[in-house]
C-alpha positions as CSV (number, residue, x, y, z in Angstrom):
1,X,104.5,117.0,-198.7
2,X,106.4,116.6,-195.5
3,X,105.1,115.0,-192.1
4,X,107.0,114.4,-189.1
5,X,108.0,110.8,-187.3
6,X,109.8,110.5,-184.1
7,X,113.4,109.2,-183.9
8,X,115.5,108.2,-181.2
9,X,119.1,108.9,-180.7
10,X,119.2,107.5,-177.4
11,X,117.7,105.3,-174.7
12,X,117.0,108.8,-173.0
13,X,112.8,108.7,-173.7
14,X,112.1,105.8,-172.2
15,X,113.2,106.8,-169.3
16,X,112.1,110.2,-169.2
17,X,108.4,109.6,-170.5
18,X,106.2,106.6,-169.4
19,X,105.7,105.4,-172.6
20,X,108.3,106.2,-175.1
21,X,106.9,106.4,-178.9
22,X,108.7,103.9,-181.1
23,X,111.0,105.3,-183.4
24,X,109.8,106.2,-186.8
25,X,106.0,106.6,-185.6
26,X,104.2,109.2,-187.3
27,X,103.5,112.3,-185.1
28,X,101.8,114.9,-183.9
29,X,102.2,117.9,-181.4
30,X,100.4,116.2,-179.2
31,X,99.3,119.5,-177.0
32,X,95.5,118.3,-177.2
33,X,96.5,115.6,-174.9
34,X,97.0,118.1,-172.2
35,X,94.2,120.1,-172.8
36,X,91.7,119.7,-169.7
37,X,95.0,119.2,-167.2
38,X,95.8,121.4,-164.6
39,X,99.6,121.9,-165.9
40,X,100.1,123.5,-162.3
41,X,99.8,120.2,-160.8
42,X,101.7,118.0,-163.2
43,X,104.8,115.9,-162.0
44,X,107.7,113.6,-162.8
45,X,107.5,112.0,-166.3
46,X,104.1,113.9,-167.4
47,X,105.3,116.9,-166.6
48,X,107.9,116.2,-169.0
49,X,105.4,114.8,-172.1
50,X,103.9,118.4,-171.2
51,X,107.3,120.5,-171.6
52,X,109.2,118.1,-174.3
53,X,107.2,115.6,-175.9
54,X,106.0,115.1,-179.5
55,X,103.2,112.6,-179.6
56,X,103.2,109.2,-181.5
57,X,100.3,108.4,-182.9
58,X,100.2,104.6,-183.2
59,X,101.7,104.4,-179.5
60,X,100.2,107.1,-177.9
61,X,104.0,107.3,-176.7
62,X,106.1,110.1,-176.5
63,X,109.4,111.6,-178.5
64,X,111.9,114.4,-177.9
65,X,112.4,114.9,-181.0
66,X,110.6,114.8,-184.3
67,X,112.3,114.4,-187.7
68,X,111.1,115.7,-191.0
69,X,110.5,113.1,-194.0
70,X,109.3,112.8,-197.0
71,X,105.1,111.7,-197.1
72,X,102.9,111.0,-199.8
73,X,99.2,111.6,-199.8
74,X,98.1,107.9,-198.5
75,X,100.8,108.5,-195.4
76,X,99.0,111.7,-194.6
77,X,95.5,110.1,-195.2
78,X,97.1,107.2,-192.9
79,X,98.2,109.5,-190.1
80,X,94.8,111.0,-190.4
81,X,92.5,108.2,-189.9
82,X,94.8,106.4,-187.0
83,X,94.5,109.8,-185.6
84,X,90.7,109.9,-185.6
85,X,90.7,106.4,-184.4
86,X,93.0,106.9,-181.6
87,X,91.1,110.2,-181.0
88,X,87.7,108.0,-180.2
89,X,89.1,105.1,-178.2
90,X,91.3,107.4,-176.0
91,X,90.2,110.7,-175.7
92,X,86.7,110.9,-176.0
93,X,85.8,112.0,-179.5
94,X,82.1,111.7,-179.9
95,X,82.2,111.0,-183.5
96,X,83.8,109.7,-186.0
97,X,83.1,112.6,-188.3
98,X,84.9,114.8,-185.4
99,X,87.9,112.6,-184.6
100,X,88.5,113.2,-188.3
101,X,88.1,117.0,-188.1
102,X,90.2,117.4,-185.3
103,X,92.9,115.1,-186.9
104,X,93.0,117.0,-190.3
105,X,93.5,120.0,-188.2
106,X,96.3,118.2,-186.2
107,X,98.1,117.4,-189.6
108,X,97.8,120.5,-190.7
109,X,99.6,121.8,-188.0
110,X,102.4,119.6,-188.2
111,X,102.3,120.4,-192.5
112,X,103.2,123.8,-191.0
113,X,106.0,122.9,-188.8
114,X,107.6,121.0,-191.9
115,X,109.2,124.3,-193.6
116,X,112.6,122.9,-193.1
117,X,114.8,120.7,-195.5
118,X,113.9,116.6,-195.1
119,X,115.8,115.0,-191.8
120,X,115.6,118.0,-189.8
121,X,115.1,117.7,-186.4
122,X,112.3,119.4,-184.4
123,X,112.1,120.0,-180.7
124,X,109.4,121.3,-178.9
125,X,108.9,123.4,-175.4
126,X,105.4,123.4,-173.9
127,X,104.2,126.2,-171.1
128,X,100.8,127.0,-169.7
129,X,100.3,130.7,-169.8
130,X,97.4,132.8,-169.2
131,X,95.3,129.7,-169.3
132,X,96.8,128.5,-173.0
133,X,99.3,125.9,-174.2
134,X,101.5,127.7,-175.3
135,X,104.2,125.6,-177.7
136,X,107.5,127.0,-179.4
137,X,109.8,124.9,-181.3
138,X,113.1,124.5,-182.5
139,X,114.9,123.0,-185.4
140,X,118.3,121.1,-185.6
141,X,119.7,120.7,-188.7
142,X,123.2,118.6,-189.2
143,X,126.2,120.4,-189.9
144,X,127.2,120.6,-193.7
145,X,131.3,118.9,-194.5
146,X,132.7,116.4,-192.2
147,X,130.9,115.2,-189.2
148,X,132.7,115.7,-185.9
149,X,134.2,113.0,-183.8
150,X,131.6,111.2,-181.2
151,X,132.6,112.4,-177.2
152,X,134.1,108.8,-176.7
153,X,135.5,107.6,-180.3
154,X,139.4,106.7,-179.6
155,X,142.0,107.4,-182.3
156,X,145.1,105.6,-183.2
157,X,148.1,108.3,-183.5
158,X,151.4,107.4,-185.0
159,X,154.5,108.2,-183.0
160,X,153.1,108.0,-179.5
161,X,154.5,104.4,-178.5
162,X,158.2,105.6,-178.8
163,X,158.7,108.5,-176.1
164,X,158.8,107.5,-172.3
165,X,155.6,105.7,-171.1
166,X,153.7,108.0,-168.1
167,X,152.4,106.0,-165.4
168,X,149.6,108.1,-163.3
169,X,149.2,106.4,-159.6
170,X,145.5,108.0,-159.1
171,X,145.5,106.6,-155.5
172,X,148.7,108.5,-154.5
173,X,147.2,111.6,-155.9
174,X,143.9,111.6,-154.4
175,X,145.6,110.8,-150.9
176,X,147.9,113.9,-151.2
177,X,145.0,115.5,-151.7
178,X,143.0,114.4,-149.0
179,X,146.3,115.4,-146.5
């Protein structure tokens, strides 16, 4: 079976959200969170858990992005019961019995989202329409063959030290510019 944990490529949640999900956490949709909220009226970084976040379950933080591993049937189990726990001690559950319900059904949903091949990425847009939460969601899977070059990696290229050296004077240019 297949479950999804957060993952962090960059520092870029913990500034956006106001708590960030530690990466690897187990997951959920986390839409429940938001269900007695006036979306309308949301602002700044939960505004942003409402549009873009995944929820982590042992946190209560929030992820961009989800990525889809490899569970066995004590993970799920686990994810359930922290779930239910979380579910009573933060969100009013009135049972037990019910955080438990509502958790299954919360893992069931993810179960559903996992249709994709292991370490793909999931990304999630939230709206409120028509009085619903309404969630689509999009998958990013790597590239098959050779993985291209970061934006900033620097290459050594043979040849270049022997022709004529350019010198760029970025202080002339800008005041010819300016004139």
């Amino acid at each position: 079976m297949k479950l999804i944990r957060t993952i962090r490529l960059d520092a870029s949640d913990t500034f956006v959200f106001e708590k960030a999900a530690e990466p690897g956490e187990w997951a959920v949709s986390g839409a429940f969170v938001f269900w007695n909220r006036d979306a309308a009226t949301m602002e700044g970084k939960a505004r942003t858990a409402f549009r873009s976040g995944f929820l982590g379950i042992s946190t209560l933080g929030w992820s961009t992005l989800v990525q889809i591993v490899e569970a066995s049937d004590d993970d799920r189990l686990a994810v359930i019961n922290t779930l239910a726990k979380q579910l009573v001690a933060n969100f009013g559950a009135p049972t037990i019995g019910d955080a438990v319900a509502a958790a299954e059904e919360e893992v069931t949903f993810v179960e559903s989202l996992c249709t994709q091949p292991s370490d793909t990425l999931i990304a999630v847009h939230r709206t409120f329409e028509e009085g619903a939460v309404r969630e689509s969601f999009r998958t990013l899977r790597p590239r098959s063959g050779a993985k291209p070059a970061r934006a900033f990696s620097f290459m050594d290229v043979e040849g270049e030290d022997d022709g004529p050296a350019d010198q760029v004077n970025l202080i002339s240019m800008s005041e010819r510019e300016s004139k």
